[in-house]
Every structure is written in structure tokens, then in C-alpha cells.
N, C-alpha and C positions, 0 to 999 in steps of 0.2 A: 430412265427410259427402258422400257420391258426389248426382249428381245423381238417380240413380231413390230413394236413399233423400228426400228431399227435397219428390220431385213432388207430389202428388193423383193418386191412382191412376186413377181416368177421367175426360177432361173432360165436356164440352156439348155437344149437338147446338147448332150454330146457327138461329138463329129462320128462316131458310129451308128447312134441314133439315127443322124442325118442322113450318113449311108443307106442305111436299109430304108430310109423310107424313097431315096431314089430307085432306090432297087423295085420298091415294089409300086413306082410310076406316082408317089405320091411329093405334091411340091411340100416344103418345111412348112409348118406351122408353129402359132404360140404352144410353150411348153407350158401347160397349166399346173405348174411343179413349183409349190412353195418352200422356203427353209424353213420354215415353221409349220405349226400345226393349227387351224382355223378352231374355235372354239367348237365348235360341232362336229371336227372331228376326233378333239380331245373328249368329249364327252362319249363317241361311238365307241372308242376302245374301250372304257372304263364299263360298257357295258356286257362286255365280253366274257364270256369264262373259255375260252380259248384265241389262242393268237395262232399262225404262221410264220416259223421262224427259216431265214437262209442265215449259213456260214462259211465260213471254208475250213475244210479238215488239214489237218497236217502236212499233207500232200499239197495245200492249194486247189483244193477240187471242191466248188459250191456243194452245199448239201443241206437238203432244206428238212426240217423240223415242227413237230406241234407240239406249244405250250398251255398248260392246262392250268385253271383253280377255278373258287367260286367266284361267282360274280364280283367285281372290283378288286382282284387280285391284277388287275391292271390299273395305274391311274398315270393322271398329266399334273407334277406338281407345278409347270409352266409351258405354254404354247412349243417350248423346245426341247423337254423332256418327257419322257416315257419310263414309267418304276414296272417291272414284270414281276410280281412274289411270285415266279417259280422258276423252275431250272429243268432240263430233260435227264431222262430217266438215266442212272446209271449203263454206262454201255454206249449209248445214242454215240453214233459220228459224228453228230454235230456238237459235242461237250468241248472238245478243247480247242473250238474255235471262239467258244465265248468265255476271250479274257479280254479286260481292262485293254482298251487301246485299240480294239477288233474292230472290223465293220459286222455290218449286222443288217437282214431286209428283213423286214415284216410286212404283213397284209391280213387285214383284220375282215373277217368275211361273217355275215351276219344273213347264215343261213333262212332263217324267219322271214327276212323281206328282201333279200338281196341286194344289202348294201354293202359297199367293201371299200375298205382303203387302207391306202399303202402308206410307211414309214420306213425309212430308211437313213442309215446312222452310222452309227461307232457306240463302243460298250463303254461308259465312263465310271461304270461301278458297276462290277462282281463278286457278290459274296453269296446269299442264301436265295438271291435273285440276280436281276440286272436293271441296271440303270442304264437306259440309252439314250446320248444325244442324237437327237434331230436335224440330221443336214436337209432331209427331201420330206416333202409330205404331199400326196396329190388322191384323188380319188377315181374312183373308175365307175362306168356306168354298167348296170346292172345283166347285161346280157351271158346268154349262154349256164346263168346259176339256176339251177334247181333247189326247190325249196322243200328246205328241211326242221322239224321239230325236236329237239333235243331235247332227251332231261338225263337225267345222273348217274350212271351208276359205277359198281367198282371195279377198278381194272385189274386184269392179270399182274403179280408179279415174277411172272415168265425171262429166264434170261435172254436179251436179244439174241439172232440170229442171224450169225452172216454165212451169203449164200454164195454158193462157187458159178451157179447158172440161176437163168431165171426157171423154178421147177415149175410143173403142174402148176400147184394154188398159185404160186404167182402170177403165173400167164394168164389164171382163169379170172381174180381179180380185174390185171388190166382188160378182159375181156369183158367184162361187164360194167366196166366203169364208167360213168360220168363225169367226172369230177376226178382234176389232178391238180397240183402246186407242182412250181417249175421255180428253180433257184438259177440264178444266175449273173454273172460279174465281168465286169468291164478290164478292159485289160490296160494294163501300165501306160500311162499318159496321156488317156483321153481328160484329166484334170478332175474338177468338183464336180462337177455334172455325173462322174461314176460312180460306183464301188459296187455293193450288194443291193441283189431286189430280189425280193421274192412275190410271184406272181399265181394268179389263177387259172384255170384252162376249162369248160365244159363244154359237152354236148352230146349227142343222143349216146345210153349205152354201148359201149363196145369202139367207139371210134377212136380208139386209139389201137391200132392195128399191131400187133404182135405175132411175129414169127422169131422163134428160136430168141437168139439174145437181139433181135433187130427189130426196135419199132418206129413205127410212120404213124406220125400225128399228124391231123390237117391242122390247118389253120384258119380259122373264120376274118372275118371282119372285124376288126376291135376300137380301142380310141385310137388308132392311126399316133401313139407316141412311139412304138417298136424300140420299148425301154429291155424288152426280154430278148428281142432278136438284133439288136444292137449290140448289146453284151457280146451276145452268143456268135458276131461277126468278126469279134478281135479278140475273144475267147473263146472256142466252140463246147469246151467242157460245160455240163447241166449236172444239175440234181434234179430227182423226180420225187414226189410225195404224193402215193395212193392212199384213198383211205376203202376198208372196208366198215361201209359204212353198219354193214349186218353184223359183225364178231367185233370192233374195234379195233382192227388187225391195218396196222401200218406197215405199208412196205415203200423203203426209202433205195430209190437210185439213183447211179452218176453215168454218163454215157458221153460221148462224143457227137456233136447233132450238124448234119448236113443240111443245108436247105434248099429245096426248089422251089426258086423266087416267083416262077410261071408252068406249074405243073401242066400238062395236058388235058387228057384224060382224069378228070376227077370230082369226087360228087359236088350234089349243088352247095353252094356258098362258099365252098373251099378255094381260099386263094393261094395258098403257098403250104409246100407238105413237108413237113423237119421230117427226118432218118435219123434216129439213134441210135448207138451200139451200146448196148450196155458193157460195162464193164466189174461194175462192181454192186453189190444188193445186200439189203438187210433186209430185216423182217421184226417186227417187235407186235408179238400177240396180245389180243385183246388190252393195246395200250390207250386209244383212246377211250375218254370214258366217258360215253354216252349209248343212251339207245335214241334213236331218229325215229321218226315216223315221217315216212314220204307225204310232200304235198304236193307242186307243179312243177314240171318242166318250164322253163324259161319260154316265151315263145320266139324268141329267136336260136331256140336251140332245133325245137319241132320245123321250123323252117329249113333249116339242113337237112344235105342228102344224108346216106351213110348207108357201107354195101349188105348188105341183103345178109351175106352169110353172118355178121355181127348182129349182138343182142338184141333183141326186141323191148319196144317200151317199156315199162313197168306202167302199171297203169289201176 
């Protein structure tokens, strides 16, 4: 009997889950969260020449990651395993959280047509990659991604940098950004339904608001699972992943995230605004290794408000 015949076809929201969706006046729904992987979406990963990795560092502080190689340096040798041929760069925060025995969230984002889905696990083999087992697999609907063209090229071997504040280029970054990954982990006892995820976040340039070490993200509309703001309700520690998408310039942070479940005053589509503090920042130059060429805005990104003094379209 293969493991997906075997499984329970969905699991649980976890009881934080469930929290925040009272919180944000939504009654529970089905968790459309499988322990395995659907054949289609074993095939999606294996397409990828990059993944989105979460860990936790040494400390216990999520911190999320991008895995690189050529195409099918990802494969499913079954519905409940994930093989990775690659490892993060020398230096990465995220290195010594991936040993044998670790949890681990992934989210496979596939720039070109905006498709993405998440795996989430434990490392059952590390050595010149990783082997992960598959406790969670589910997918997300396409909104808020901006589409992008990737091809190859070669990256810095620059030694990373860790930063005491967020400087200049980094603020200027978050200031122009659309696009972020957000790591994050459930905390002790909510059972199987927890551990690591790693998630997606877009929308119009610049809306993610930066002052000094303090930033405010809105929050849109999403699938109403609140797998990231669940975590983030019995854990409030985050990892952040910018990417620049013009130099290859990754900047990885962890911050403490407050939420207002019912903001006021705030632009359109915005339902609930995280406040983060940063606390801790790296930088790893020209590590992704692609050059993009812009194609569309999401239209439900164009649908969002977003204040005046932040970036303007690209277009």
C-alpha cells in the first residue's frame, strides 16, 4: 500500500490556526492540507530550478532561505518525499538548522504563471542535499504574484553580511519591493497540524512600509487558512526573505510581528497590518542567480490601495 493510499485525505487546522481566523470574524473551514503530495504537485516542484526554504537557527528563530540548481535538481521519489541536490551558501543562517531530524517549510513559486505550493516536513537525509519527509502539502491560489521571466546566470561569491541595523540599501530594497517570503512556526503543543511554513506575501511596489528597524505590512485577503498568522499567534518571532530582484541581492530577516486584527484607517483591501521589529539582518550579494524580466502585476495586486509616498508601478 503506497503511502498516499493510506493517508486521511485532509488534516487540521491547528488550534492557533483556528484562533486567528476567529480573530479575523472568519467561521473554521476544511483545511485543504494533505500528508502527502498529489501527483501534480510532485511534478510542479521537479520543475523548478529554485525552491523557498524555512528553518530555525540556533537560537529557535524561523528563518527562511532560497535553494538553487538546474532544473530537476528537485524530484518526488514518492507522493511523501522531496530529494533537494542543493544546500545554502556557506555562511546562510539558515545552515544549521538543516540537520537529519529538523523541521523544514518549503513553497515552490513558479514565477512564469503563478503557481505555488507549499511542503512542509522534517529532514530525513542530509548530506550534499536534503531529503525531506512530507507531513503537510497544500496549494495556494494565485493572487497578489507578479510575473516573472527568469534565465541563468552566475552568482556572486561574495561573503555574506550580517548587519547591526537595517542601512540605506536595505530599506531601499524593502521600499521598492513586491514580493517577500515570510518563515514561520508554531509553537509547543499545538500537535501535527504545526511545525515550519514558509509562505508568500505580494503587492504593489513599496508596500511594505519601513521606518528605521520597524516595519508594517498590510495584509490582503488570502485562502482564509491563516497557517502564517497562526504560527505567528503562539510564536510572534518571523523570518523575512527579500529578494532583489535587479542584482540578485538577498536580504534575510527575523523580527518580532504584532498584529492589528481590525486596523482603522487603512488602504483599500487591507485587512489586518503586522508591525515588525527587526532585530537581526543579513545580506547575501548577487546570490540569487537569475536575471527576470518583468511581466504583470497580479490583478488582484492592482486592486489594492497603497500610500502615495511609496513606489510607483513599474510598468
Amino acid at each position: 500500500m503506497s503511502p498516499q493510499d493510506s493517508a486521511p485525505e485532509f488534516l487540521s487546522f491547528h488550534e492557533d490556526e483556528l484562533a486567528a481566523q476567529r480573530l479575523a470574524g472568519q467561521s473554521p473551514g476544511r483545511a485543504a492540507i494533505r500528508p502527502f503530495m498529489p501527483d501534480q504537485h510532485r511534478a510542479f516542484f521537479a520543475g523548478l530550478p529554485y525552491i523557498f526554504a524555512a528553518s530555525l537557527d540556533e537560537r529557535g528563530w524561523p528563518i527562511g532561505t532560497a535553494l538553487t540548481g538546474e532544473t530537476g535538481f528537485i524530484r518526488s521519489p514518492d507522493p511523501t518525499a522531496l530529494r533537494i541536490e542543493a544546500f545554502p551558501r556557506e555562511g546562510d543562517p539558515a545552515s544549521p538548522g538543516l540537520v537529519e531530524g529538523a523541521e523544514i517549510g518549503l513553497i515552490g513559486l513558479d514565477f512564469t504563471n503563478r503557481r505555488r505550493n507549499r511542503a512542509n516536513g522534517t529532514l530525513a537525509v542530509v548530506d550534499d542535499g536534503l531529503t525531506v519527509h512530507v507531513g503537510q502539502s497544500f496549494g495556494n491560489c494565485a493572487q497578489y504574484i507578479q510575473t516573472r521571466t527568469p534565465s541563468p546566470r552566475t552568482p556572486a561569491s561574495t561573503p555574506i553580511e550580517a548587519l547591526s541595523h537595517l542601512d540605506g540599501t536595505a530599506q531601499a530594497l524593502i521600499g521598492i519591493s513586491d514580493t517577500f517570503f515570510v518563515a514561520s512556526h508554531s509553537r509547543a503543543g499545538v500537535g501535527a497540524g504545526g511545525g515550519l511554513d514558509m509562505s508568500h506575501r505580494g503587492g504593489r511596489p513599496g508596500f511594505v512600509g519601513v521606518a528605521g528597524e520597524q516595519l508594517t505590512i498590510p495584509d490582503f485577503r488570502g485562502n482564509r487558512f491563516y497557517n502564517t498568522l497562526g504560527n505567528l499567534l503562539g510564536d510572534p518571532r518571523a523570518g523575512l526573505l527579500f529578494i532583489d530582484f535587479a542584482s540578485g541581492d538577498l536580504l534575510q530577516l527575523q523580527g518580532r510581528v504584532a498584529i492589528d486584527w481590525h486596523p482603522g484607517a487603512a488602504p483599500v483591501g487591507v485587512e489586518r497590518l503586522w508591525q515588525i521589529t527587526i532585530e537581526h539582518a543579513w545580506r547575501q550579494r548577487s546570490a540569487f542567480p537569475f536575471n527576470w524580466a518583468f511581466g504583470t502585476y497580479a490583478p488582484t495586486t492592482l486592486a489594492t490601495g497603497v500610500p502615495s509616498s511609496q513606489a510607483p508601478l513599474r510598468r
